[in-house]
C-alpha positions in Angstrom: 38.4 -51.5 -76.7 38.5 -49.6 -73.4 35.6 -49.0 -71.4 36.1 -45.7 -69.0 33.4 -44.6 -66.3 32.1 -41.3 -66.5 31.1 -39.0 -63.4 29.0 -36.1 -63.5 30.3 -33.3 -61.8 28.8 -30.7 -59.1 27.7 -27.1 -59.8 28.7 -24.4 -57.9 27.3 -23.7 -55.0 25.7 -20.2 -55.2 25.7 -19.9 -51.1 28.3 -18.4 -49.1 30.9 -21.3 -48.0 29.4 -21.1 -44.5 26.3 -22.7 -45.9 25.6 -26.0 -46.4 26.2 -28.1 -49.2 23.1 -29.9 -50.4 24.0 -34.0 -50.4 23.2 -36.0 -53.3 23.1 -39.8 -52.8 25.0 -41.7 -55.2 22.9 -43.6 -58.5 23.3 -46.9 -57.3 22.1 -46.4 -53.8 19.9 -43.9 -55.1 18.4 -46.6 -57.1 18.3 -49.0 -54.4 16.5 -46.4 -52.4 13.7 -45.8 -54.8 15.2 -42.6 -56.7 15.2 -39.8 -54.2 18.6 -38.0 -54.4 17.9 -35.2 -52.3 16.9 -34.7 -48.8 14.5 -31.7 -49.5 13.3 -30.8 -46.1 16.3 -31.2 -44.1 18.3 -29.1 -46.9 15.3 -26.2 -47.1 15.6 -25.9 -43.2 19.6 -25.6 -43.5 19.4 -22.6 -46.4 16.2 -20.8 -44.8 18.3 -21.1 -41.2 21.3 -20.4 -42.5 19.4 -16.9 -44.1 17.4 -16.3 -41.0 19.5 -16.5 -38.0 22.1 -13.8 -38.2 19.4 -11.3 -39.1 16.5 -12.8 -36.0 19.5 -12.7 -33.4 20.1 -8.9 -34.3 16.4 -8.7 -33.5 16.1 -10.6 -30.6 19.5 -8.6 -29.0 17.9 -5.2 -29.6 14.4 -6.5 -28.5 16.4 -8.1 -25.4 18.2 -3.8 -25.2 15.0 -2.4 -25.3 13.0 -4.9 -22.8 15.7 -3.9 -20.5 15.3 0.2 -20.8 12.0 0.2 -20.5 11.8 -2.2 -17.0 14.7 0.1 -16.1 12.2 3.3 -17.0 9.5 1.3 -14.8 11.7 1.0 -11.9 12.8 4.7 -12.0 9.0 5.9 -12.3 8.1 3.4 -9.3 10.8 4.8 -7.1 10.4 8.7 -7.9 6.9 7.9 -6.9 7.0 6.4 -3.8 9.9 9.4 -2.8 7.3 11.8 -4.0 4.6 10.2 -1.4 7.1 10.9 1.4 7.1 14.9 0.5 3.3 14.6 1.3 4.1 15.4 5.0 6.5 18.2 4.5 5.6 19.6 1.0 3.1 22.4 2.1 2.6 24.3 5.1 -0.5 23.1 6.3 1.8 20.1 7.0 3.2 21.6 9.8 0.1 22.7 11.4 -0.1 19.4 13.0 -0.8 20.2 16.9 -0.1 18.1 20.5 -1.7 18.5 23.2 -0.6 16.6 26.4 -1.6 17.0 30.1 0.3 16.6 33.3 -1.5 14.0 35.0 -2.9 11.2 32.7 -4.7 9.7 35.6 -7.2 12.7 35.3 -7.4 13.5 31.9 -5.7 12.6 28.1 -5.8 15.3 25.6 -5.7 15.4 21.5 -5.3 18.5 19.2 -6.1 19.1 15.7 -4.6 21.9 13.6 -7.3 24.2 14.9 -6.0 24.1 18.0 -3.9 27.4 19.4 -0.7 27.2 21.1 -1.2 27.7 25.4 -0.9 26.8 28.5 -4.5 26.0 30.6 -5.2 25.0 34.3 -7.8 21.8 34.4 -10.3 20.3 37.0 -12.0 17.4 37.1 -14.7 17.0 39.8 -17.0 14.4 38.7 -17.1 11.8 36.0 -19.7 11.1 33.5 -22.0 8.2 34.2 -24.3 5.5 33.2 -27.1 4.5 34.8 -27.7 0.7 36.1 -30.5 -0.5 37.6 -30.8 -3.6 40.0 -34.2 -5.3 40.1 -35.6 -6.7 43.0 -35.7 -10.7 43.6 -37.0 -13.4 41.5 -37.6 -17.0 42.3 -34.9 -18.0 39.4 -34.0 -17.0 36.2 -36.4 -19.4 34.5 -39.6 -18.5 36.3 -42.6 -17.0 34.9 -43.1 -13.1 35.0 -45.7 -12.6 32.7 -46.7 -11.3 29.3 -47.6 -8.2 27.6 -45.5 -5.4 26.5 -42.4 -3.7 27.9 -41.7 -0.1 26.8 -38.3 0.3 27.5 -37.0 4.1 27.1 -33.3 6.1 27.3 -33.3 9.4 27.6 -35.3 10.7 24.5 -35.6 7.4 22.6 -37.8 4.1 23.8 -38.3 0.8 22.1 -40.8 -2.4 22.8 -40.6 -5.7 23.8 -43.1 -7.9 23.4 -43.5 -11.0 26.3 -45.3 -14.1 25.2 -45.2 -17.2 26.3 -41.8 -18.4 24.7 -40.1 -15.5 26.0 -42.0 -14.7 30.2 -39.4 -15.8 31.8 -36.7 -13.4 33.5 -34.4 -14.9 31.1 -35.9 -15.0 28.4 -36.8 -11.1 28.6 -33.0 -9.9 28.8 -32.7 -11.5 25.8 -35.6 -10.4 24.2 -34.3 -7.1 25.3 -31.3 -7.2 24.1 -32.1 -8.2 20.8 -35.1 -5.7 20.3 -34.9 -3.4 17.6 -34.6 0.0 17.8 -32.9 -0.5 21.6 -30.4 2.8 21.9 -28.2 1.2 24.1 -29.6 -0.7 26.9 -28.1 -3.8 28.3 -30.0 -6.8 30.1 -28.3 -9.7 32.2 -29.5 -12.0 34.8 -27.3 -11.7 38.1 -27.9 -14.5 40.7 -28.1 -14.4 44.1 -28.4 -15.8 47.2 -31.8 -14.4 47.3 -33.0 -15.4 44.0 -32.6 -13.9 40.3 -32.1 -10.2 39.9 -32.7 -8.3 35.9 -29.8 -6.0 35.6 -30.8 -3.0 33.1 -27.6 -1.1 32.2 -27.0 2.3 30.1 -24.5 2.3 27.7 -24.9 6.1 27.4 -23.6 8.4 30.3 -24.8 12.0 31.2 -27.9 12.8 33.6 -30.7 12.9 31.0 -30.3 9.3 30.1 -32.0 7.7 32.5 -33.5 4.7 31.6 -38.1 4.3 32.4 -39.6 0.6 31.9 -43.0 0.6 31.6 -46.0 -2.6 30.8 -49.5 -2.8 28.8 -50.1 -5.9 30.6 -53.1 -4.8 33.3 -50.6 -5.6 36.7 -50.0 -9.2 35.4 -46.5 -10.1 36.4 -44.7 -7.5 34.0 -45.6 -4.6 36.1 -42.8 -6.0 38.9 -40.3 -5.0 36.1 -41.3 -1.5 35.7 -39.1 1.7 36.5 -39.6 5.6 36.1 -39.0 8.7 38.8 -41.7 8.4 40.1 -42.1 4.3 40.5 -38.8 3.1 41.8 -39.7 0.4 44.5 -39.3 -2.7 41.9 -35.3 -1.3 41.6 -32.2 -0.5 43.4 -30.3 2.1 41.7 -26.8 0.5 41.6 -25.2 3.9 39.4 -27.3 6.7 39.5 -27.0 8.9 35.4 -24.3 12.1 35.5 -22.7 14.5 33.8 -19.1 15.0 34.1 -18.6 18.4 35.7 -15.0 20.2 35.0 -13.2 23.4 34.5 -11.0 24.8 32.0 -8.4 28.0 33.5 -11.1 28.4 36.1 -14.6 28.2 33.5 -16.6 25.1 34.9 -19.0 23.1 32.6 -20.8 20.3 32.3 -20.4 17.1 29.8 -23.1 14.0 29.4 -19.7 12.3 28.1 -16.1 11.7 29.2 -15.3 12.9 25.7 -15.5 16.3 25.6 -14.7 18.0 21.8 -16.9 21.2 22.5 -14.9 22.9 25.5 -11.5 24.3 23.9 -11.2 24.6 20.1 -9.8 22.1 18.4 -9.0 20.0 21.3 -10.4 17.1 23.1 -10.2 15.9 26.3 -10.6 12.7 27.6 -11.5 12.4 31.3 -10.9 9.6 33.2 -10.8 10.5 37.2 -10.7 13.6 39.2 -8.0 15.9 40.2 -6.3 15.5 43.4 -7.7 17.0 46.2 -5.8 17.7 49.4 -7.0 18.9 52.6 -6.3 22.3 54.6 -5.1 22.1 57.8 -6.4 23.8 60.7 -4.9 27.1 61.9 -4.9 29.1 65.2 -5.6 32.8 65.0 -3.9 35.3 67.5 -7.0 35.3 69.9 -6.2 31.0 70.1 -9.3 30.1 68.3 -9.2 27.1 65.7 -8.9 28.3 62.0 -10.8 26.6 59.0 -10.6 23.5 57.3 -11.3 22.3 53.9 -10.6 20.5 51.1 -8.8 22.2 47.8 -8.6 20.6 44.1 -5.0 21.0 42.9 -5.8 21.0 38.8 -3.5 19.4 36.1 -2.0 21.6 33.2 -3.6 20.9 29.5 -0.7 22.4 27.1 -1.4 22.4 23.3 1.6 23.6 21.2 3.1 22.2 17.7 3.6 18.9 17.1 7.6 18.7 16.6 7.7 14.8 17.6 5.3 14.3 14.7 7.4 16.8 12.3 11.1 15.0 13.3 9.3 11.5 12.5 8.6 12.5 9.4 11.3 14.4 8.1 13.4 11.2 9.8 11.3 8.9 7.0 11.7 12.0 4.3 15.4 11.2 4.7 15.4 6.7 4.7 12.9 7.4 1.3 15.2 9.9 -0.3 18.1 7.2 0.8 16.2 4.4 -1.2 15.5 6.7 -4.0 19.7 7.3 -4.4 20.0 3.4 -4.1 17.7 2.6 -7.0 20.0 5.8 -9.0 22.8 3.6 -8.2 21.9 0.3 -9.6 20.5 1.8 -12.9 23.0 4.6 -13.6 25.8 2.8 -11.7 28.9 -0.2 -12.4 29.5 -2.2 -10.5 33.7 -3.1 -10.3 32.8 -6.2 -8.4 30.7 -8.3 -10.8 31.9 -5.4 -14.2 28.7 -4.8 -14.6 27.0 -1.5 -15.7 23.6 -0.4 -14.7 20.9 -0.7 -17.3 20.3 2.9 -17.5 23.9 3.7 -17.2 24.9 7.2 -19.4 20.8 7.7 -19.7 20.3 11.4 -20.1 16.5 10.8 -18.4 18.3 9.4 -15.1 21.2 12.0 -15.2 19.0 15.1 -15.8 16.5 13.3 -13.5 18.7 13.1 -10.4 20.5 16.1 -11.2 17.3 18.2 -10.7 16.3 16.3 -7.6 20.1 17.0 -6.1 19.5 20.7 -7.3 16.3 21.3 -5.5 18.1 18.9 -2.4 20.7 21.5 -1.8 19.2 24.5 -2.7 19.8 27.9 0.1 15.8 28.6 1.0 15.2 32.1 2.0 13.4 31.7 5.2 14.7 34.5 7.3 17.0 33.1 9.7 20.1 30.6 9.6 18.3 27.5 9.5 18.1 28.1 5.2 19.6 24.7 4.3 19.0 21.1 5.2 22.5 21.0 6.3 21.6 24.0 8.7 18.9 21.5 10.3 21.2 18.5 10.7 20.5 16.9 7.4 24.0 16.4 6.3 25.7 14.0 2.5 27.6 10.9 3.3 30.1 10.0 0.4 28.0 8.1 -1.3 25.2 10.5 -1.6 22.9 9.6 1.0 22.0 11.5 3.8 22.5 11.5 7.2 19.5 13.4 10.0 21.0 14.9 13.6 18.1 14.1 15.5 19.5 16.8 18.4 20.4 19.8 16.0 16.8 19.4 14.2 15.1 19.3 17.7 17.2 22.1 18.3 16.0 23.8 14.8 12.5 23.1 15.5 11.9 24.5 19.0 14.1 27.1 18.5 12.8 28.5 14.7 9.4 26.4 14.1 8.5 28.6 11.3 11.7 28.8 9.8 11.3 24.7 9.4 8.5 24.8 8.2 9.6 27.7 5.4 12.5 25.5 4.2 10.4 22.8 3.5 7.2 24.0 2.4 7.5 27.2 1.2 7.1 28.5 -2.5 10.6 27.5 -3.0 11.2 24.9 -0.1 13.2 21.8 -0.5 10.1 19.6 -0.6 8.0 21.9 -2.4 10.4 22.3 -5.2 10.9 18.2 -4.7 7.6 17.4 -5.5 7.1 19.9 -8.3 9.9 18.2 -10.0 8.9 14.9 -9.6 5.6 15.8 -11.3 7.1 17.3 -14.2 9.1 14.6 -14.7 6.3 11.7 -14.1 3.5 14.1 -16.3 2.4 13.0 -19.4 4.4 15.5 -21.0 8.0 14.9 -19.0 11.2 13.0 -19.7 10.1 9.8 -18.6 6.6 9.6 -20.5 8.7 10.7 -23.7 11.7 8.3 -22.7 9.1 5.4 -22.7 7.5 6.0 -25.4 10.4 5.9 -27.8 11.1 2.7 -26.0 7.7 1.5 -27.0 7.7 2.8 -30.6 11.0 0.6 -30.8 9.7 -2.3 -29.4 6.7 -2.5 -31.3 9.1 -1.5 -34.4 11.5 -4.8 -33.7 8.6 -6.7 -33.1 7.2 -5.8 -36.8 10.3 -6.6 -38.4 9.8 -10.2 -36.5 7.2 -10.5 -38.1 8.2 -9.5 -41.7 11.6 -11.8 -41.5 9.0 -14.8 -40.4 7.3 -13.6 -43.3 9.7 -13.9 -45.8 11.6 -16.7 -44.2 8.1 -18.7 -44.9 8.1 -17.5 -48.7 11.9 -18.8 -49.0 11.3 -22.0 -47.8 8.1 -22.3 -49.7 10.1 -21.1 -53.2 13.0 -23.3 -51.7 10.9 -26.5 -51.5 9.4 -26.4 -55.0 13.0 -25.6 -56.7 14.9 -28.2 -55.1 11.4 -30.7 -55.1 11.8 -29.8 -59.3 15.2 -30.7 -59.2 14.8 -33.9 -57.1 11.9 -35.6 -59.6 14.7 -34.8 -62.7 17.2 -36.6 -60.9 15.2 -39.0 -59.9 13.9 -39.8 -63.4 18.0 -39.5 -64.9 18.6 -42.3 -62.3 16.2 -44.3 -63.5 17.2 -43.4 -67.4 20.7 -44.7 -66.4 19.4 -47.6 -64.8 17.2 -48.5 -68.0 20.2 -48.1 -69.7 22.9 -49.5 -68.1 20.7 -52.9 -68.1 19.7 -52.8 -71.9 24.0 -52.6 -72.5 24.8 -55.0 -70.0 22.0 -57.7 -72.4 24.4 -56.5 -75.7 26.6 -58.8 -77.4 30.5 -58.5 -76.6 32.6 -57.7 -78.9 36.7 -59.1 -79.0 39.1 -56.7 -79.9 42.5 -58.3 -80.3 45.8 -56.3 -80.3 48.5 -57.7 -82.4 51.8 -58.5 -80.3 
C-alpha cells in the first residue's frame, strides 16, 4: 500500500493583490513553536495600513493645500495693512496742513510751526535773553565748617520750601545737599564752590524771567544761619553773579516780553526759540553842510521768521508712500506670481481675492483726480510705472508740483476721490469683517476644521478595524492552533500502529 501526504490548501485572499498576504507557519514548526500560526499583530497593522494610508495621505495633502492658503491670506492681510499705515500721511487733508517755520539767522532764534500757523513773512528782534538768577555767597572757612541750625526758608518767585539744619546737616556742605534734596524745592540748585578765600554756597535758579528771584530766609535767632540769608532788601551776605530777566523781543516791529526763551504765546501757532540777540551795527558819524558832526548810534538789524507749508515733510512722505506701495507689489508677486527660475507658482496664484484685490488697488492707483489743474494724476506729479509694476518718484517734478499747485497736491491725494483716500477706503473694505479676505478665510477655516474632522473619523474607524481585525484573525489563530495539535496527537497515535506488508506478486 501506498502512503501519499496531503496538503491543505489556502483560501483566497479577499484583499486587493496590493495587500498583504497573511503568513502561516508550517505544522511542524508550528508545533515546534508552541502552536501559533499566525502573526496577529504584525498582519492587523499590514491590512488596517494598507486601508488607511491612501485615504490619510488625501487628507494630509489637502490639509497641507489649505495650511498653505490660509498663511498666504495672512501674509496678504499683513501687507495691505502695513500699505494702508503709509496712506495715514496723505489720506486726508488735514495731512497737508503740516507747517515750517524757519528763520534766517539760527544764532538768534529757531522757530517750529504747527498747523495753526498761517503762511507769512515777519521781521524779528532779539534784544535781551531770558535769565536765571545765581547767587554767590560770601566766604566760609571751608566747606565742612559749622554754620548753624534752625530753619532755612528758601523761596522762587511765588513758591518757597524749608530746610531744616541740625546738627548732622550745619555744615555748608551738608546744607546744599539738604537743599537740594528738600521737598517741595521748585527749582533751586545748591553747590559748594572753593576758593582761594574759603568756601562759597552757590544758589542757582533753574527758572528764568525777572519774577523769579530767589529770598533765603532763617528761624534760627542770628545763630550762624542768618549769614546765609538773601531777599531785596538784605543782600550784603551775596554777590549777585546773574541777576533774573525776561527776554525782551519784537515781532514785525510789536516788542514783548518773555520769563522764558521759549516763547509759544507771541505768533499763533508758532514758537520761537531764542538763543542770542540780533546783530547790531553801529552808525557812523556824518557832517552836515554847516561842518558840524552828525549823530551816532547803534541800530539792530532783525532776522526774518517765515512760516509757510511744510513741502519737505509732504515729499518725505509721499517718497515712503511710494517704497510701501513697492513692498505691497513685491508680496502680489510672490503669492500670485511663477517663478520660471525655480517652476514654481505662487501659493495664491489664479486667487480671485488677490486678483480682484490688486486690481482695485491698481484702479484707485491710476485713477484722473479732478483737482482743477494739470497736476490730476500721480504721473502728472512724477510718480511714474516701471515694467514690473512698481513705481518710480521724480523728486524735482513733485518739488516742482508742490510749490507751484500746493492745493492741487493735496486734492489728488486726499480729496473725496483722491488716490490715497480712495486707497485707504479700499483696503478697509477689503480687510472688514465683511470683505473678500474675512470671507476668503473663513472658508479656509471651515475646510480645515472639516479635514481635520475627517482625521479624526478615519482614526476612528481605523481603531474599530483593527480591533474587529484582531479578534477574527486571534479566532482563527486558536483553531489552527488546536488542528496542529489534533494532527500532532494523531500523527503520533499512527506512527505507534502496527505495519502492515503488502506484497505484490512478480
Amino acid at each position: 500500500m501506498t502512503t501519499s501526504n496531503v496538503t491543505s490548501g489556502t483560501s483566497g485572499n479577499p484583499l486587493t493583490s496590493t495587500n498583504p498576504v497573511p503568513t502561516i507557519a508550517s505544522s511542524s514548526s508550528a508545533a515546534a513553536a508552541g502552536g501559533s500560526v499566525i502573526d496577529v499583530s504584525s498582519l492587523v497593522s499590514q491590512l488596517v495600513a494598507a486601508a488607511q494610508d491612501p485615504q490619510e495621505a488625501l487628507i494630509s495633502n489637502q490639509t497641507e493645500a489649505v495650511t498653505t492658503q490660509i498663511s498666504a491670506l495672512g501674509t496678504l492681510q499683513s501687507a495691505l495693512s502695513t500699505f494702508q499705515s503709509s496712506l495715514s500721511a496723505l489720506d486726508t487733508p488735514s495731512a497737508f496742513g503740516a507747517q515750517a517755520a524757519s528763520s534766517s539767522d539760527t544764532t538768534a532764534f529757531t522757530a517750529t510751526a504747527t498747523s495753526d500757523a498761517v503762511d507769512g513773512t515777519y521781521s524779528v528782534s532779539v534784544s535781551q535773553l531770558a535769565q536765571a538768577e545765581q547767587l554767590l555767597s560770601n566766604p566760609f572757612s571751608s566747606s565742612s565748617a559749622t554754620v548753624g541750625t534752625g530753619t532755612l526758608q528758601l523761596r522762587l518767585g511765588g513758591a518757597n520750601f524749608n530746610v531744616s539744619v541740625n546738627a548732622g546737616n550745619d555744615t555748608l556742605g551738608g546744607i546744599a545737599a539738604a537743599i537740594n534734596s528738600a521737598a517741595g524745592n521748585p527749582g533751586i540748585t545748591a553747590t559748594v564752590l572753593q576758593g582761594s578765600d574759603g568756601a562759597h554756597l552757590v544758589l542757582s535758579s533753574s527758572l528764568t524771567g525777572a519774577a523769579n528771584t530767589i529770598q533765603v530766609s532763617e528761624t534760627d535767632g542770628g545763630d550762624g544761619l542768618a549769614a546765609l540769608t538773601y531777599s531785596g532788601t538784605n543782600t550784603s551776605n551775596y554777590i549777585q553773579e546773574v541777576a533774573p530777566q525776561d527776554a525782551m523781543y519784537s515781532i514785525a516791529g510789536v516788542s514783548a516780553t518773555s520769563p522764558s526763551n521759549t516763547v509759544t504765546d507771541a505768533l499763533s501757532g508758532v514758537t520761537l526759540t531764542l538763543l542770542g540777540t540780533t546783530t547790531s551795527s553801529s552808525s557812523g558819524s556824518s557832517s552836515g553842510t554847516s561842518g558840524t558832526s552828525g549823530t551816532s548810534g547803534t541800530t539792530s538789524t532783525p532776522a526774518t521768521l517765515t512760516v509757510s507749508s511744510d513741502t519737505s515733510t509732504i515729499e518725505s512722505n509721499v517718497a515712503s508712500f511710494v517704497a510701501a506701495y513697492n513692498t505691497l507689489i513685491g508680496t502680489f508677486s510672490s503669492l500670485g506670481g511663477y517663478d520660471q527660475s525655480t517652476s514654481t507658482a505662487g501659493p495664491m496664484m489664479g486667487n480671485a481675492v488677490l486678483s480682484g484685490t490688486q486690481s482695485q488697488i491698481q484702479s484707485d492707483l491710476y485713477s484722473i483726480v479732478d483737482t482743477g489743474s494739470s497736476y490730476d494724476s500721480l504721473a502728472s506729479i512724477g510718480i511714474t510705472t516701471n515694467s514690473d509694476g512698481t513705481l518710480s518718484l521724480n523728486q524735482t517734478t513733485l518739488a516742482n508740483a508742490l510749490s507751484t499747485n500746493f492745493s492741487a497736491v493735496s486734492q489728488l491725494f486726499s480729496g473725496t476721490s483722491g488716490v490715497a483716500a480712495s486707497l485707504n477706503s479700499t483696503i478697509t473694505g477689503a480687510l472688514s469683517s465683511t470683505g473678500a479676505i474675512t470671507a476668503e478665510s473663513q472658508t479656509l477655516t471651515n475646510q480645515e476644521n472639516a479635514l481635520t474632522q475627517q482625521s479624526n473619523e478615519l482614526t476612528t474607524q481605523m481603531n474599530a478595524l483593527s480591533a474587529s481585525l484582531t479578534q477574527q484573525y486571534s479566532s482563527l489563530n486558536t483553531l489552527l492552533s488546536q488542528l496542529q495539535h489534533t494532527s500532532a496527537y494523531l500523527t503520533e497515535t499512527f506512527a505507534t500502529l502496527p505495519q502492515v506488508q503488502s506484497t505484490q506478486s512478480a
